[in-house]
C-alpha positions as CSV (number, residue, x, y, z in Angstrom):
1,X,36.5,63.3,-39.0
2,X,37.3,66.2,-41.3
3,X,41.0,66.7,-39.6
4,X,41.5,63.4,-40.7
5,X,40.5,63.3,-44.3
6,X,42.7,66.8,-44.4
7,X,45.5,64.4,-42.7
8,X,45.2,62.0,-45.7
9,X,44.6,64.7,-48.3
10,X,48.0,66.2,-47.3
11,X,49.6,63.1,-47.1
12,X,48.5,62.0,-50.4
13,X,50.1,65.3,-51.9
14,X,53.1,64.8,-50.4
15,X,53.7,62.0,-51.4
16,X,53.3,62.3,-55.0
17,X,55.5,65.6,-55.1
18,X,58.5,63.2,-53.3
19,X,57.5,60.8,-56.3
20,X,58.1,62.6,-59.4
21,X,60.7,64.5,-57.7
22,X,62.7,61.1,-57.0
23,X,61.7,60.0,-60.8
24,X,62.9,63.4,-62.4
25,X,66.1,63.0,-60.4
26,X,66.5,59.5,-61.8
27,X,66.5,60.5,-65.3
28,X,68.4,63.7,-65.0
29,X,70.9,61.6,-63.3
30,X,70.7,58.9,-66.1
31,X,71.1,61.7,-68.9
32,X,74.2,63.1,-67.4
33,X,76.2,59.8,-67.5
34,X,76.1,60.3,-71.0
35,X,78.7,62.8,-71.7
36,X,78.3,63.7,-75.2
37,X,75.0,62.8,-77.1
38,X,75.3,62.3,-81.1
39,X,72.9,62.4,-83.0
40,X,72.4,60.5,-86.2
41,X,70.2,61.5,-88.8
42,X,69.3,58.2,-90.2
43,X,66.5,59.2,-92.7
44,X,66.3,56.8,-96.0
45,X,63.6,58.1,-98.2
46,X,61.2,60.2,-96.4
47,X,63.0,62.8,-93.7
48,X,61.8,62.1,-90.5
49,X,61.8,64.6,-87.6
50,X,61.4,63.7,-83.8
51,X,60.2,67.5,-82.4
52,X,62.2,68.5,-79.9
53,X,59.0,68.4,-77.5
54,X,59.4,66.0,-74.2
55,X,58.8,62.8,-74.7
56,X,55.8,60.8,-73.6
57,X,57.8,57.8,-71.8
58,X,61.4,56.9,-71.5
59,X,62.4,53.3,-71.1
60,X,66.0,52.2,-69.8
61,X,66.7,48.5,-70.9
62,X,68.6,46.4,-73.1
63,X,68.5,46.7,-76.8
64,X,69.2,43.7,-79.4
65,X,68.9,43.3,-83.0
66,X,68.3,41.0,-86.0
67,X,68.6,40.6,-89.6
68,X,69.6,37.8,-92.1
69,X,66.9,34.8,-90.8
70,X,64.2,37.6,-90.8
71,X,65.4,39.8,-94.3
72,X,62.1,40.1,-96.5
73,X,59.8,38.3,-94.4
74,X,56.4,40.3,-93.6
75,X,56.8,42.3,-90.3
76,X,53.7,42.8,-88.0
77,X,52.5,46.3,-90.0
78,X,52.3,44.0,-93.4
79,X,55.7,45.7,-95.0
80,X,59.0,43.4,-96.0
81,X,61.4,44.1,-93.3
82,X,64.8,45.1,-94.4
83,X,67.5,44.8,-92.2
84,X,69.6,47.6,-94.2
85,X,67.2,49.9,-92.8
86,X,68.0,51.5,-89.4
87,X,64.8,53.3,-88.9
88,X,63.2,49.9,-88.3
89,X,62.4,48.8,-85.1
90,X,60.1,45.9,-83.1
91,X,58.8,46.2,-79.6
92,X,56.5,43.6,-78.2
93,X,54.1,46.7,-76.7
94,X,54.0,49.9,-78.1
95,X,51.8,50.8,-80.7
96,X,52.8,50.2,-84.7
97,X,53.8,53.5,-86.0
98,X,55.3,54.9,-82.7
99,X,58.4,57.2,-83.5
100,X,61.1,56.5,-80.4
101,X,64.8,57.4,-79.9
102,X,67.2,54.9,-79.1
103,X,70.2,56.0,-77.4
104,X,73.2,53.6,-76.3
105,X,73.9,54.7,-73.1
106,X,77.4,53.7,-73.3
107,X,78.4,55.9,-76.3
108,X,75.6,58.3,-76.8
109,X,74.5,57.8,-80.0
110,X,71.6,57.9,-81.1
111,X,68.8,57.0,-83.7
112,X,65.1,58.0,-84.6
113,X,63.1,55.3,-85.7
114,X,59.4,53.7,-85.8
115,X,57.9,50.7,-84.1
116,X,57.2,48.2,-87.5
117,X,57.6,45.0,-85.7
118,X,56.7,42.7,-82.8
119,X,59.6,41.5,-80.3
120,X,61.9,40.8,-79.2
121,X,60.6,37.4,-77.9
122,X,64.1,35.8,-76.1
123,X,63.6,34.7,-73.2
124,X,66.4,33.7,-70.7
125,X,66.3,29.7,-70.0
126,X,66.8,30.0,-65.8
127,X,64.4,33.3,-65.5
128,X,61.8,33.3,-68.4
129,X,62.2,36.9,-68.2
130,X,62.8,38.6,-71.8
131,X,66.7,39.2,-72.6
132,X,66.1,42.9,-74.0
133,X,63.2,45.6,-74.4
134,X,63.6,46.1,-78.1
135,X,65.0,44.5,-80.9
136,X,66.7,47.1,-84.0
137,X,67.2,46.4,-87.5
138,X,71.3,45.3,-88.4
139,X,71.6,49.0,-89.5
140,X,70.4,50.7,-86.9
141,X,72.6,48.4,-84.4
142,X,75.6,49.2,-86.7
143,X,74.8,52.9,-86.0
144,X,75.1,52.5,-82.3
145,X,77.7,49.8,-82.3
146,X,76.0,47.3,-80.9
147,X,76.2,45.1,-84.0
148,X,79.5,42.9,-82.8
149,X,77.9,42.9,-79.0
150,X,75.2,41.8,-80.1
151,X,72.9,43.7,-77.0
152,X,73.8,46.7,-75.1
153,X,71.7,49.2,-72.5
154,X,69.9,51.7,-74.2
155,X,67.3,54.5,-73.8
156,X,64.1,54.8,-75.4
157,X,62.6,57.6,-75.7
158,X,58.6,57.6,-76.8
159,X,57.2,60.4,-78.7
């Protein structure tokens, strides 16, 4: 009886190791794709620094923004959203006030910026599934040149 709870113990163990050995492969694969990482200090009134400490979470998905139909309207933390502001973001999730980094995994650029607002809420027609992960502000897409595209694969990286 006790071999076999040592069998399972063991097991277990192993296991998790091969896990987070397989997951910090992934992203150390994912960050060398990017050959040159700029970064873009994108501060408007306030500098804001993103430590250089690990961050809690990184999510890989697609990244869209929006701007004129939604200029001055109330976002989700009560402030008028301005889409001249690139350190304005909305993610349907994480929590209000959450500084992130969003990097454009084609080009490597990158922006900090805080969750203000809710969405994105597009939905693909055939799937139902949601088109991207988060939605910027026009000038933080215009920093990472996904302004003409209109969406483009990014990493987000939760501090």
């Amino acid at each position: 009886m006790k071999i076999n709870k040592l069998k399972t113990y063991i097991t277990c163990i192993l296991f998790s190791s091969c896990c987070f050995l397989l997951y910090y492969t992934q992203i150390r694969a994912q960050e060398a794709t990017v050959s040159s990482t700029t970064t873009v200090n994108i501060a408007t009134t306030t500098p804001q620094i993103i430590s250089n400490s690990f961050p809690m979470e990184i999510i890989f998905g697609k990244a869209m923004w929006y701007g004129k139909a939604f200029h001055g309207r109330k976002m989700a933390n009560g402030k008028k959203f301005n889409m001249f502001d690139s350190t304005l973001v909305a993610h349907r999730t994480l929590p209000l006030g959450t500084k992130i980094k969003v990097v454009n995994m084609k080009t490597g650029i990158s922006i900090d910026a805080v969750v203000s607002d809710r969405g994105p809420y597009s939905k693909n027609k055939k799937t139902k599934k949601y088109l991207a992960e988060i939605d910027l502000s026009y000038a933080g897409a215009k920093i990472l040149g996904i302004d003409k595209a209109g969406i483009a694969d990014v990493k987000i990286k939760v501090y």
